[in-house]
C-alpha positions as CSV (number, residue, x, y, z in Angstrom):
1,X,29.2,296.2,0.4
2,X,32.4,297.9,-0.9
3,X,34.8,298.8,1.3
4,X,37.1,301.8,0.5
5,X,40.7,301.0,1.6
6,X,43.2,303.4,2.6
7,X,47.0,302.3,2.7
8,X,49.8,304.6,4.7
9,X,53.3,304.4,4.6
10,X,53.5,304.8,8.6
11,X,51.5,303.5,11.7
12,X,51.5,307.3,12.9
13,X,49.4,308.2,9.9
14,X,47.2,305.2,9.5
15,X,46.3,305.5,13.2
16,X,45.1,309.5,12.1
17,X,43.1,308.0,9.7
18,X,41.7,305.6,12.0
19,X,39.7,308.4,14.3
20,X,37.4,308.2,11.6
21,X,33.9,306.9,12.1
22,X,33.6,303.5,11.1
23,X,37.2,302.7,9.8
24,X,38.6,299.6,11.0
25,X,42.3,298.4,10.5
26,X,43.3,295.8,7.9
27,X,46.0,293.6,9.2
28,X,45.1,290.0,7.1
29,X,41.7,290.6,6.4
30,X,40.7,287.2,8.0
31,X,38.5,288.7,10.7
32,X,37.6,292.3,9.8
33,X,36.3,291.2,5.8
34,X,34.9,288.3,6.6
35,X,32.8,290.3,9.2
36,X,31.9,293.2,6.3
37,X,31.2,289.8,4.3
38,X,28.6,288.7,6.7
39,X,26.7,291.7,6.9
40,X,28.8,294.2,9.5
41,X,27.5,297.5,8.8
42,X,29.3,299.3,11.1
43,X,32.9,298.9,8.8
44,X,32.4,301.4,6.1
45,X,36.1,301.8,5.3
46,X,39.5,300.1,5.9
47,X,43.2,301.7,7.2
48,X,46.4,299.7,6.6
49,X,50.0,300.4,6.7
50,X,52.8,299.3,4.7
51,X,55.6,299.9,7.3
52,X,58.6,297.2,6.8
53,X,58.7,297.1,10.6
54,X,55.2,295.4,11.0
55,X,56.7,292.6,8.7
56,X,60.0,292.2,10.7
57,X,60.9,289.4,12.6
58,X,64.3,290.2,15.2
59,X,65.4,287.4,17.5
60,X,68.6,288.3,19.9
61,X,70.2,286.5,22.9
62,X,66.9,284.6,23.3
63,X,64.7,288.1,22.7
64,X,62.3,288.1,20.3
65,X,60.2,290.9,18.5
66,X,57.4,289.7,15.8
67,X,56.0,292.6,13.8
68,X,51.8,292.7,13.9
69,X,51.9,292.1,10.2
70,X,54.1,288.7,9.8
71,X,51.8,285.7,9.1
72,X,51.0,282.1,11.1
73,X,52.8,281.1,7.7
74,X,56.3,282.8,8.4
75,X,56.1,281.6,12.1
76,X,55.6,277.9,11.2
77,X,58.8,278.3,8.9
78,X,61.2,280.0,11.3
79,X,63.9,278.1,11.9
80,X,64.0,279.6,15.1
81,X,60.7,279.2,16.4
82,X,60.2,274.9,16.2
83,X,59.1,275.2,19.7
84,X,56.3,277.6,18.6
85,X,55.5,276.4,14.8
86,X,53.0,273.9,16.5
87,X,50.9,276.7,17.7
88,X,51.3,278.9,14.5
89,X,50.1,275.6,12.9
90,X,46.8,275.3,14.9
91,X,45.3,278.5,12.9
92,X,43.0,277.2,10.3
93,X,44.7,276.0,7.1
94,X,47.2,276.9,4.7
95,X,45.3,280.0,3.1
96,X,44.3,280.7,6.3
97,X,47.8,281.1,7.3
98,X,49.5,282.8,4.7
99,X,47.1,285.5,5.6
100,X,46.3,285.7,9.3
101,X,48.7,287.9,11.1
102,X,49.8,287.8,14.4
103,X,48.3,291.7,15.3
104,X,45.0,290.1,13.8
105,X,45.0,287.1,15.8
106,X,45.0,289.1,19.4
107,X,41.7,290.3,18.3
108,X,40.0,287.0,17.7
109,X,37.0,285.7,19.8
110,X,36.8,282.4,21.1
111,X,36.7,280.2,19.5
112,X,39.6,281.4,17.7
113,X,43.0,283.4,18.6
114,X,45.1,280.1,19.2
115,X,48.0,282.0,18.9
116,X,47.5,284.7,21.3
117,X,46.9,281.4,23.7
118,X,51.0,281.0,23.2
119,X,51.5,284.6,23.4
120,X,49.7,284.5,26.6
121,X,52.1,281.3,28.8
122,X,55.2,283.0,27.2
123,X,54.4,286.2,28.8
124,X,54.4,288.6,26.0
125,X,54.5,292.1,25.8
126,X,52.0,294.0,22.9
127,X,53.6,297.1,21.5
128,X,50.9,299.6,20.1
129,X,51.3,302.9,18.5
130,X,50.5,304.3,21.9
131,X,53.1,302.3,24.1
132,X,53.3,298.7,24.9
133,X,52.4,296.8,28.0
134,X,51.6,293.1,29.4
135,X,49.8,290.9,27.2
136,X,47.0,290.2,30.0
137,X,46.6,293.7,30.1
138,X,46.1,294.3,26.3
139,X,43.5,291.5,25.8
140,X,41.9,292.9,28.9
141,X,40.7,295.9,27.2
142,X,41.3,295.3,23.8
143,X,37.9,295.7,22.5
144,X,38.1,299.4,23.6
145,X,41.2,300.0,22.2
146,X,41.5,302.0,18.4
147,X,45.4,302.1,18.5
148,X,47.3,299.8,16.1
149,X,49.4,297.3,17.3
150,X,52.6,297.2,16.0
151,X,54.6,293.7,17.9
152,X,54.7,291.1,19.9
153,X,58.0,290.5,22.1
154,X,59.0,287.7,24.4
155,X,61.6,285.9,25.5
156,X,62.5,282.0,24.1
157,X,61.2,279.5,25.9
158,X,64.2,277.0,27.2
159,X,64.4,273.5,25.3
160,X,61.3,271.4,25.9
161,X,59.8,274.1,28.6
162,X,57.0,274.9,26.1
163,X,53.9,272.9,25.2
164,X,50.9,273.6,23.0
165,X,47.8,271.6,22.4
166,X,45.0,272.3,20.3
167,X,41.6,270.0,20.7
168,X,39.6,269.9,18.0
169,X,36.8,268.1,16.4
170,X,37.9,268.5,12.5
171,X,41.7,267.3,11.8
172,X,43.8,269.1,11.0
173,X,41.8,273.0,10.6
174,X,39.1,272.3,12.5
175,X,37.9,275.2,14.9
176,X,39.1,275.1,18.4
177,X,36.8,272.5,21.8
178,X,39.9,274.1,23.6
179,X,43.4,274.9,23.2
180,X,46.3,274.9,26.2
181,X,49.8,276.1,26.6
182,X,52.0,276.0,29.2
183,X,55.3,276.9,30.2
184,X,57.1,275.2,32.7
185,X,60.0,275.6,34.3
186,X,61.7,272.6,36.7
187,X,64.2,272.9,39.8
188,X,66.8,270.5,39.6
189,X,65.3,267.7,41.8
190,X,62.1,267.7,39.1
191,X,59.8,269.7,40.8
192,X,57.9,273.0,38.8
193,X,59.3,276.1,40.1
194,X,57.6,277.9,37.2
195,X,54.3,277.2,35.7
196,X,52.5,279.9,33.2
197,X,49.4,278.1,31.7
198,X,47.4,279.5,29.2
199,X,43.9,278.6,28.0
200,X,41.5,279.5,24.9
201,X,38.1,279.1,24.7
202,X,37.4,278.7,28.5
203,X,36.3,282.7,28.4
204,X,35.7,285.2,25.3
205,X,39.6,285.5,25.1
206,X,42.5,283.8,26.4
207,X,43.0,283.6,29.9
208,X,45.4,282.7,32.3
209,X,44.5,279.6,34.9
210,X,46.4,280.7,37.9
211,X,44.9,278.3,40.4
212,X,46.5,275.3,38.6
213,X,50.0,277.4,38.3
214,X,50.0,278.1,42.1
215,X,48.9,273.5,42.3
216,X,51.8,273.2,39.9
217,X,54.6,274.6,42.1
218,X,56.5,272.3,44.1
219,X,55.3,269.0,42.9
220,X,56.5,266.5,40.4
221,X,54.7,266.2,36.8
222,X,53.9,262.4,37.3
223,X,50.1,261.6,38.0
224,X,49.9,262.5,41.9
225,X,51.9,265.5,41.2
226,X,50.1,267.2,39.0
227,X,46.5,266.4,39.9
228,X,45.7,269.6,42.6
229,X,46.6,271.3,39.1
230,X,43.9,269.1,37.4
231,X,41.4,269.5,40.5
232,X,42.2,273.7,40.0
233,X,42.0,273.8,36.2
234,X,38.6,275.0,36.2
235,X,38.4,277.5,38.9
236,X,37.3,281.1,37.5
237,X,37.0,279.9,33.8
238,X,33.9,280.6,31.8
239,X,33.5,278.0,28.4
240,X,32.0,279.7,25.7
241,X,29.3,277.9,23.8
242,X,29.3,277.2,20.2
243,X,28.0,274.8,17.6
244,X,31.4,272.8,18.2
245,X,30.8,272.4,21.7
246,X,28.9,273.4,24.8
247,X,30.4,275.3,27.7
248,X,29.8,271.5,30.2
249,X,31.5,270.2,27.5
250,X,35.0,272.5,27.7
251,X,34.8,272.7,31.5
252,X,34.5,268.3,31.5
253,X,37.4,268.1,29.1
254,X,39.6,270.6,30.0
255,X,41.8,268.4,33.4
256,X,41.8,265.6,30.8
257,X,43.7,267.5,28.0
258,X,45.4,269.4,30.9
259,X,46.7,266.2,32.4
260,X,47.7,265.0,28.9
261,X,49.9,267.7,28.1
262,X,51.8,268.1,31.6
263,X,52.7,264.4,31.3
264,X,53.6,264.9,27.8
């Protein structure tokens, strides 16, 4: 089926052109043209926009702001974001990555979207042509939504407060069983007086797992600390099913890769 694109040199105008039936934007292509490619009739044209600022990448006093249109690729070369290369990393392969963006990859269905799984612990903000609000909040109604987004912003995770782990069955592209992240923050005696912890594939999008935050507080990360976190981990999640693995199969796994990574 051919596709007729339809490039603008600002978001205000591609958005217009949006309100068309059956126009869908074009950020890397990795999820909208493969979905033409297998047969979605409902895509009968494609809006992109050229705007440098999609492509911009600003980091200041610890506050960054990643355009929708900079690639998994430019993330995992940053010399500012080591912390976060790992989860840029996790999408697919090279090719993969030199196309996915990160605007494209808040739109991904499980088993995909890895790096919105990062986005999510860090406590991003999504910016959209039509204001910008809590990440939680944007992948909450996101299927709904027709306006473009336009950035990420967060603020730097502190040395070593970040972790990211993807599980998966094919090394080193293979699609997602699961993937984790988690921020933590620690008082000065060792205990958690922060946790954010993020999970993929344990619903149709990211979700937070707020039980095992609210375990995390307080207690040390050694193997008594954290396991009312563990015992949490699965309260209010909902596995997907796939030909990877079966919903039992997340839920089982999920306070074992948990554990892993809080231990580090």
């Amino acid at each position: 089926m051919a596709l007729a694109l339809q490039s603008f040199a600002t978001v205000k105008d591609a958005s217009a052109a949006l309100e068309a039936s059956g126009t869908r934007y074009l950020g890397g292509g990795t999820l909208v043209v493969r979905a033409a490619n297998e047969g979605d009739v409902s895509v009968s044209g494609l809006v992109k926009s050229t705007d440098p600022a999609l492509s911009a990448i600003a980091v200041s006093g610890g506050t960054v702001r990643i355009g929708a249109s900079v690639t998994m690729a430019a993330i995992g070369r940053h010399p500012e974001f080591d912390q976060l290369a790992k989860a840029a990393r996790a999408v697919g392969g090279p090719a993969i990555r030199n196309m996915a963006t990160i605007g494209g990859n808040l739109f991904a269905p499980a088993p995909y979207g890895d790096f919105t799984v990062a986005l999510l612990a860090l406590d991003a903000t999504v910016a959209t042509n039509d204001g910008e609000r809590p990440i939680e909040t944007f992948l909450a109604a996101r299927d709904d939504s027709r306006a473009i987004v336009t950035s990420v912003g967060f603020t730097l995770p502190k040395p070593d407060s970040f972790r990211f782990l993807k599980v998966s069955r094919v090394k080193p592209k293979g699609v997602s069983v699961l993937s984790i992240a988690v921020v933590l923050e620690q008082a000065e005696d060792g205990t958690v007086s922060s946790a954010r912890v993020a999970l993929g594939c344990m619903a149709d999008r990211p979700m937070r797992a707020k039980a095992a935050e609210k375990a995390l507080l307080g207690r040390t990360l050694d193997p008594d600390g954290i396991a009312p976190a563990l015992a949490a981990a699965a309260e209010g999640i909902s596995p997907i099913t796939d030909p990877i693995a079966s919903a039992w199969y997340r839920a089982e796994v999920l306070p074992v890769h948990l554990g892993r990574l809080l231990l580090g």
